[in-house]
C-alpha positions in Angstrom: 86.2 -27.7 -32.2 83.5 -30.0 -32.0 85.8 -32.9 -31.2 87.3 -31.5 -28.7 83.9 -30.3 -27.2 82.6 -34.5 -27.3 86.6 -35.5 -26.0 85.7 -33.1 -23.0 82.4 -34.5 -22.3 83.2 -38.4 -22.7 86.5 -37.2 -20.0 84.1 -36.1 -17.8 81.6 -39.1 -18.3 84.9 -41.7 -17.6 86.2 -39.6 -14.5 82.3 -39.6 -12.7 82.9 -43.4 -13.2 86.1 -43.5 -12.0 84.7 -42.1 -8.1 81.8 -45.1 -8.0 84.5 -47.7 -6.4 85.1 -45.7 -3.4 81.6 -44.2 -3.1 80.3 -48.1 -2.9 83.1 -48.9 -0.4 81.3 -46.1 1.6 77.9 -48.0 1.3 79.5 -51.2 2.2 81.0 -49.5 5.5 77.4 -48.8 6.3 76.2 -52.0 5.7 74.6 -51.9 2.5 75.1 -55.0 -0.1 76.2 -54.7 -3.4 72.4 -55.4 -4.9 70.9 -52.5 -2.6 73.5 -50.0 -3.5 73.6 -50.8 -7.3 69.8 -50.8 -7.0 69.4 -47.5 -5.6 71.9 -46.3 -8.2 69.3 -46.9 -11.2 66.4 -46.2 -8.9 67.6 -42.8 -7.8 69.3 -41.9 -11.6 66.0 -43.4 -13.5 63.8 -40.8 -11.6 66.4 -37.8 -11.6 66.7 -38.6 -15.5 62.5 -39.0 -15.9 62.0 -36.1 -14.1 64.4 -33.7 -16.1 63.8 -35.3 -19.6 60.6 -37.3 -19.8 58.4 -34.1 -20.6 61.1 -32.6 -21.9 61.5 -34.3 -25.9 58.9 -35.2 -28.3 60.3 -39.2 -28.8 60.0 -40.4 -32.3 61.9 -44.0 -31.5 61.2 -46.9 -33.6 60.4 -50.3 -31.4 63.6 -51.8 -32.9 65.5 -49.0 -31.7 64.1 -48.6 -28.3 64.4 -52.5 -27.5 68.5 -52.1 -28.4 68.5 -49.2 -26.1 66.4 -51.2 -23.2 69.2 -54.3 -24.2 72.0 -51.6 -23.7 70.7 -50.2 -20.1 69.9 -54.0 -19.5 73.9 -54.2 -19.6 75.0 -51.3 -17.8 73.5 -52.8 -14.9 75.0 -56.7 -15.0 78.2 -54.4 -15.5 77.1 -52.1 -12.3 76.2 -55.5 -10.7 79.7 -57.6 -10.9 81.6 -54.5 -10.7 79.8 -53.6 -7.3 80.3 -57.5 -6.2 84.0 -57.0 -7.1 84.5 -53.8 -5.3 83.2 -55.6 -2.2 86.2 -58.2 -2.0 88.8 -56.3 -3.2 90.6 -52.7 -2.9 89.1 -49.8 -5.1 92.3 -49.6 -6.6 92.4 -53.0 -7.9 89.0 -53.6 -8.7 89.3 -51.1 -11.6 92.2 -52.6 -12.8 90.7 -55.8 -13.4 87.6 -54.1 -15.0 89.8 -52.4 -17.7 90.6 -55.9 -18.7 87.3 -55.1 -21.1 89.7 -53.1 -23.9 91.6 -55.9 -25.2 87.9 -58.4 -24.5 86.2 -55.7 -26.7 89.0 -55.9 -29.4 88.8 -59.5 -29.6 84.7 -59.2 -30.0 85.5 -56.2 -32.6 88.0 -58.6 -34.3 85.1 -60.9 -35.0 82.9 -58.4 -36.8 85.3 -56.2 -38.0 87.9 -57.0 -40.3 89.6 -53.9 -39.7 90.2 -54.4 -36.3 92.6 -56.8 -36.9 95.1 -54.2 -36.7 94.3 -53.6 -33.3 95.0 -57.0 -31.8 98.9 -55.6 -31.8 98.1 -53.8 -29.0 96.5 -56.7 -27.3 99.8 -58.3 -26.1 101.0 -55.0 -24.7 97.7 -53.6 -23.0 97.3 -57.3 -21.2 100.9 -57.8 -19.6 101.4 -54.1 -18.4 98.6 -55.1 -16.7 100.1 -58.3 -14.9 102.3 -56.0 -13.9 100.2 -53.5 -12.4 98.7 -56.8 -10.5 101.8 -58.1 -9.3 102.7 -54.6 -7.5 99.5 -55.5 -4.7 97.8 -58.4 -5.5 99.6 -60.5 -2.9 99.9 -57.6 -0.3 95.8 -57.2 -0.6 95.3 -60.8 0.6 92.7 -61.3 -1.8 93.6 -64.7 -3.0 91.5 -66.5 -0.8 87.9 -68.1 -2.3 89.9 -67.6 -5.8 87.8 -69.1 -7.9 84.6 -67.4 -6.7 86.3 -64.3 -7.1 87.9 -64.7 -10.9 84.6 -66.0 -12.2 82.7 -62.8 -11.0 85.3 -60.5 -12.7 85.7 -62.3 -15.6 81.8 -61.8 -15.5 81.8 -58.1 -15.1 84.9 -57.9 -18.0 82.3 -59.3 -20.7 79.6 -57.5 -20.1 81.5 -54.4 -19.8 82.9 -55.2 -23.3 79.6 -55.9 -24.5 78.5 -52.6 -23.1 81.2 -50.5 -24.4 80.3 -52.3 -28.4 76.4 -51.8 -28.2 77.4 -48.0 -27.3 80.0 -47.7 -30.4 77.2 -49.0 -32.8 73.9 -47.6 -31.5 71.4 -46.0 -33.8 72.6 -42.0 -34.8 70.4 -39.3 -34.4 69.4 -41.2 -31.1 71.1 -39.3 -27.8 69.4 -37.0 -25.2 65.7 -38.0 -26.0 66.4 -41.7 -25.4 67.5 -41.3 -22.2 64.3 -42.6 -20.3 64.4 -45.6 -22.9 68.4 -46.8 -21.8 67.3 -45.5 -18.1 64.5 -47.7 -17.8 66.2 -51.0 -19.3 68.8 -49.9 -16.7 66.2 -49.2 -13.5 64.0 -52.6 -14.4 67.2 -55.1 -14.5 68.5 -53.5 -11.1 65.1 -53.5 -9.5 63.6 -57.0 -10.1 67.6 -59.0 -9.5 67.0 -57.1 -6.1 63.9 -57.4 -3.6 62.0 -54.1 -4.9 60.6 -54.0 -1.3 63.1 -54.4 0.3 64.9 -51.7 -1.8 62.4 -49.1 -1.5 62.0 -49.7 2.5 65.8 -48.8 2.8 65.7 -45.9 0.6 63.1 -44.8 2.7 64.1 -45.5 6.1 68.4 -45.8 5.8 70.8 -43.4 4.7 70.6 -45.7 1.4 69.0 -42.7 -0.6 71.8 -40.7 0.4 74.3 -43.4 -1.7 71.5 -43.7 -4.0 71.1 -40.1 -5.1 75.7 -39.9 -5.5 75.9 -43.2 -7.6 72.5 -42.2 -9.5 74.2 -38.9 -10.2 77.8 -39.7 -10.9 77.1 -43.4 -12.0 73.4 -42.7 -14.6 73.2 -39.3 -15.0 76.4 -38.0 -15.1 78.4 -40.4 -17.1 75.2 -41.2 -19.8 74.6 -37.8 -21.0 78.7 -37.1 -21.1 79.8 -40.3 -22.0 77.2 -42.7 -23.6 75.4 -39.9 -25.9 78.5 -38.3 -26.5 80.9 -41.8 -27.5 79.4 -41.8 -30.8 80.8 -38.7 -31.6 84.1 -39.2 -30.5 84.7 -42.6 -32.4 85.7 -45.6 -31.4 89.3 -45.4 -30.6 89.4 -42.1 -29.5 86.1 -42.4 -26.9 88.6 -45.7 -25.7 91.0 -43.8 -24.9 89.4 -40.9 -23.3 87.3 -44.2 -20.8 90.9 -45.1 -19.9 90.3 -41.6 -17.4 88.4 -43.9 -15.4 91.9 -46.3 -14.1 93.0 -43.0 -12.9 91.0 -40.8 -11.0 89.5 -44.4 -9.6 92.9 -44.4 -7.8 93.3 -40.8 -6.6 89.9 -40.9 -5.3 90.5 -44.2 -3.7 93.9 -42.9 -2.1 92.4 -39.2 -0.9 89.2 -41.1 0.7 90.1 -44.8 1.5 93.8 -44.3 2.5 94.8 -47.1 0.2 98.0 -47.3 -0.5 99.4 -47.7 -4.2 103.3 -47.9 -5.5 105.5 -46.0 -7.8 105.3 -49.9 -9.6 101.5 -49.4 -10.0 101.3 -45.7 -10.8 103.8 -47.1 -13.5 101.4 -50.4 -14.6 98.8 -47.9 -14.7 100.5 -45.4 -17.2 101.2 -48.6 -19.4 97.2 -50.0 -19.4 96.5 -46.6 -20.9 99.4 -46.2 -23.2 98.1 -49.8 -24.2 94.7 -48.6 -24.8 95.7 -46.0 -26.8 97.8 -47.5 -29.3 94.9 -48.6 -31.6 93.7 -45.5 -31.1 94.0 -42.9 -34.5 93.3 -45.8 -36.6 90.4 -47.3 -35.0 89.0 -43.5 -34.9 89.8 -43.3 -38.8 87.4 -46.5 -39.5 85.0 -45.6 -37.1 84.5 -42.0 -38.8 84.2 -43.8 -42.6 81.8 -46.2 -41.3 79.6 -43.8 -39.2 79.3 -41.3 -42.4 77.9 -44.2 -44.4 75.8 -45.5 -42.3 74.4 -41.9 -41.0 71.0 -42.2 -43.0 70.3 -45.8 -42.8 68.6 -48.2 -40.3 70.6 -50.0 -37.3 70.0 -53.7 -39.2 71.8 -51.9 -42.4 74.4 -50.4 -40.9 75.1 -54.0 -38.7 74.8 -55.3 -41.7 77.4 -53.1 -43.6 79.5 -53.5 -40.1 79.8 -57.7 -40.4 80.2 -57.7 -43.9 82.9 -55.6 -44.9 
């Protein structure tokens, strides 16, 4: 029952993401650049999040463990950041495809410090190409080959540190989840303010209608998704809280059809059901190792439990 309680809550946490795409093509309509809109996301969701929590616990955080909760909301916004630039230059729809590219990055990254996870780079084959063919269906009709190289770099940017992400969430400290919310809020808030002119930023939430994207993406895109999906993936496992993210390729593209009008194919409906049968193939077994790690590791230190992690 509990399971099924933290599969619920991480569904919800990947389907909030899945609306940020179209809600930032929104902001763009209006004039607003990637940095101002991804800035007034962690502005907005850092004091919504201060506000609700920051009297709210009595926080009994060790430095170590507070600076690898500053790293981790450090990384959600780089990840906020590309995927924002990304959105900008291509369809919604597409955009997310090339984001999920993180599953198989993360497995080859897992591979490297978990011997286990050898078993998973089966799957890697399989989730890659069904994505190629998800590409094939609109790539060309988009028109977004021109500037190419400008635009693989930046995704290619936004795929690693979304893999990165999604590891430092898998293998944060237990016993660490609602009261460390300012902490990951704050590394998240800093890294968006000071990449964007801070004045600048606040002038336009003051005088534009930027607060009005602000307080949506600081809502569906900090608050929503961290307390459903970040605090709640360690619960889940691994595998499973994969699987459940893969909610995200989906309701990315309904949202993006219902609001944008874009238009997507029986072939890409199809490439899309195969990126998620792809992610879920590791699935049960990743979950299984996840579980026997997390119990051993349950009353020990972060550096322990890493160093359990690398070494076995």
């Amino acid at each position: 029952m509990q399971l099924l309680k933290y599969s619920i809550m991480v569904l919800i946490g990947s389907i909030s993401y899945g609306t940020l795409s179209t809600m930032m093509k929104f902001g763009f309509m209006d004039g607003h650049s990637s940095g101002e809109l991804v800035g007034s996301q962690y502005l907005v969701g850092w004091l919504i999040v201060s506000v609700i929590f920051l009297f709210s616990f009595k926080y009994k955080v060790s430095w170590k463990s507070a600076g690898l909760l500053l790293i981790t909301g450090m990384m959600s916004t780089f990840v906020g950041k590309a995927y924002a630039v990304s959105v900008s230059e291509l369809p919604a729809s597409i955009a997310v495809v090339f984001l999920f590219q993180f599953t198989w990055i993360g497995v080859l990254i897992e591979s490297f410090l978990n011997k286990d996870a050898r078993i998973k780079i089966n799957s890697l084959p399989f989730s890659f190409f069904s994505s190629v063919h998800y590409w094939q269906g609109n790539l060309r009709s988009a028109s977004i080959w021109p500037k190419p190289k400008r635009r693989i770099v930046r995704t290619i940017v936004c795929i690693a540190f979304c893999a990165v992400y999604v590891l430092q969430l898998s293998i944060r400290c237990w016993g660490i989840f609602h009261e460390t919310a300012v902490f990951h809020c704050n590394g998240g808030m800093l890294t968006a303010v000071f990449t964007t002119n801070p004045v600048t930023l606040v002038t336009n939430l003051v005088q534009t209608n930027l607060w009005y994207y602000g307080l949506l993406l600081g809502t569906l895109g900090v608050l929503v998704p961290f307390f459903f999906l970040c605090c709640q993936f360690t619960e889940s496992g691994v595998g499973l809280g994969t699987i459940l993210c893969a909610a995200e390729l989906p309701s990315a593209m309904v949202v993006s059809v219902i609001f944008l009008n874009e238009q997507v194919t029986s072939l890409q409906w199809f490439g899309m059901c195969l990126i998620i049968v792809g992610i879920a193939l590791p699935g049960d077994k990743a979950s299984a190792a996840f579980s026997s790690w997390k119990k051993r590791c349950m009353k020990k230190d972060f550096i322990t439990c890493m160093h359990k992690f690398v070494s076995e």
